[in-house]
C-alpha positions in Angstrom: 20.2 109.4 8.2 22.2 107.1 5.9 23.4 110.6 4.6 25.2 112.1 7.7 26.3 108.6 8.3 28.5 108.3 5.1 29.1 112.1 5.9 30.7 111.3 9.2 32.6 108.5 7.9 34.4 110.8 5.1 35.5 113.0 7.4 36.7 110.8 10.4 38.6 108.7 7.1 40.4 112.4 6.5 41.2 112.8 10.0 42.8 110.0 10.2 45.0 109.7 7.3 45.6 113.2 8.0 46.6 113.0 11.2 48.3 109.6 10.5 50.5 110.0 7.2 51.7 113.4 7.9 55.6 113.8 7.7 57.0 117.2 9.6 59.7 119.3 8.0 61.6 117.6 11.3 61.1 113.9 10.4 61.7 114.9 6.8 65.1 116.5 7.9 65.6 113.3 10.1 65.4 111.0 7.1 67.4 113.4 4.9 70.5 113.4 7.3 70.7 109.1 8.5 70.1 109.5 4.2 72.9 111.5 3.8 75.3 109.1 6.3 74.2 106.1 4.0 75.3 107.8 0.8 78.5 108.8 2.4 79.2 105.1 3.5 78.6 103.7 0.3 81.0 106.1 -1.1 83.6 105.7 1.4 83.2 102.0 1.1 84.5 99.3 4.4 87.8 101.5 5.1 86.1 104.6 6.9 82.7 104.1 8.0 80.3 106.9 10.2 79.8 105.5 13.5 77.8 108.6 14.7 75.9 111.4 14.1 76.7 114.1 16.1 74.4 117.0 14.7 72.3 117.4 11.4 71.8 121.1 10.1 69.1 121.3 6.9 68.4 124.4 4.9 66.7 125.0 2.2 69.2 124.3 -0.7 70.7 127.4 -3.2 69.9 124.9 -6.2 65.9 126.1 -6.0 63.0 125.2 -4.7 62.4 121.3 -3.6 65.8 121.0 -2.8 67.4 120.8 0.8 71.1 121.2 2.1 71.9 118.7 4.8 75.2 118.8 6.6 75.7 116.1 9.5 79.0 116.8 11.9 79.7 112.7 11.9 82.4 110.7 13.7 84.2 108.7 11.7 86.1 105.5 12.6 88.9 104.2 10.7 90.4 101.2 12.4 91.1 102.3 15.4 91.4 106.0 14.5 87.9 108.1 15.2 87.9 111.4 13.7 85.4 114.3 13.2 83.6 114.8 9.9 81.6 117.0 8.6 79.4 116.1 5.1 77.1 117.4 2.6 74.3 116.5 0.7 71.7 117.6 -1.6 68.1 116.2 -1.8 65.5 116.8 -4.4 62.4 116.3 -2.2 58.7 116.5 -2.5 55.5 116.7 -0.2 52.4 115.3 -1.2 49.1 116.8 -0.6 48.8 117.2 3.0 52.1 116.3 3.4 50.5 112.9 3.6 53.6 111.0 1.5 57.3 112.1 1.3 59.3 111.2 -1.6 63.0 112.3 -1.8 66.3 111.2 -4.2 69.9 112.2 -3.6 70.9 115.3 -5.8 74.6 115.9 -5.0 77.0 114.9 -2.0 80.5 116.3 -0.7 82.9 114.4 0.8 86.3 117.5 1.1 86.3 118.8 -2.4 84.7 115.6 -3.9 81.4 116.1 -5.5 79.4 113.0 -6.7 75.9 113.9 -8.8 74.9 117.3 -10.2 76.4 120.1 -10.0 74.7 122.9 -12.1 74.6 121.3 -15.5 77.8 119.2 -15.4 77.3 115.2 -13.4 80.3 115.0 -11.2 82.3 111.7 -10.3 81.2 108.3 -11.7 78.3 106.8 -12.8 79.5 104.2 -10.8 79.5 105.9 -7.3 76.7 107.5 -8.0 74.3 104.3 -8.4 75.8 103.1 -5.4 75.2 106.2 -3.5 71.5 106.7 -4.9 70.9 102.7 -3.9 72.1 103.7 -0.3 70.1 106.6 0.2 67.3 104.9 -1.5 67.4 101.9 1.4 68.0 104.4 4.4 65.1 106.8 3.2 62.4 103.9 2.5 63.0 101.1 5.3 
């Protein structure tokens, strides 16, 4: 008896954290573009800020596997000015067993023909903008 006891509890304990901690390619993508729209603030800094997201589109990434390709179609507000944007990121991401825990870290963003982070083997803008950047997405991806 005490067996089939401790064997229920195992199970409903996996049911649970199963059914609790799992993170869908959709949230993930979720996180990945409000993410992105942090790093992209923190580059633009107080002059242009995104107000709004208007649509996020994630891919896999061409860099390789674990990697995703987020673009968000953003509108931007300068002053008084609001303008369309689009931006692009790059996240190295994992998924835990079970897709029970979701870890990701920014890889590369595009703002026009600005690239901060990797880019092949070369790191791309300043070390500067891209601790900034990373501490952004880093907030937005794990509040």
């Amino acid at each position: 008896m005490k067996i089939h006891m401790v064997k229920i509890s195992c199970l409903c304990l996996a049911v649970v954290l199963a059914l609790g901690g799992c993170v869908s390619r959709d949230q993930a993508d979720e996180k990945l573009g409000k993410a992105c729209q942090a790093g992209i603030n923190a580059y633009l800094g107080t002059g242009q800020q995104i107000d709004t997201i208007k649509n996020i589109r994630a891919t896999a990434s061409p860099v390789g596997r674990g990697y995703r390709h987020v673009s968000i179609d953003t509108v931007m507000v300068d002053g008084w000015l609001e303008m369309e944007e689009t931006y692009e990121c790059i996240f190295d991401e994992k998924f835990s067993f079970m897709n029970l825990g979701y870890t990701a870290a920014i890889y590369q963003l595009r703002v026009g023909d600005i690239i901060v982070g990797q880019s092949g083997d070369k790191v791309m803008g300043s070390a500067q903008d891209f601790i900034r950047i990373t501490d952004a997405v880093r907030d937005a991806l794990y509040r």
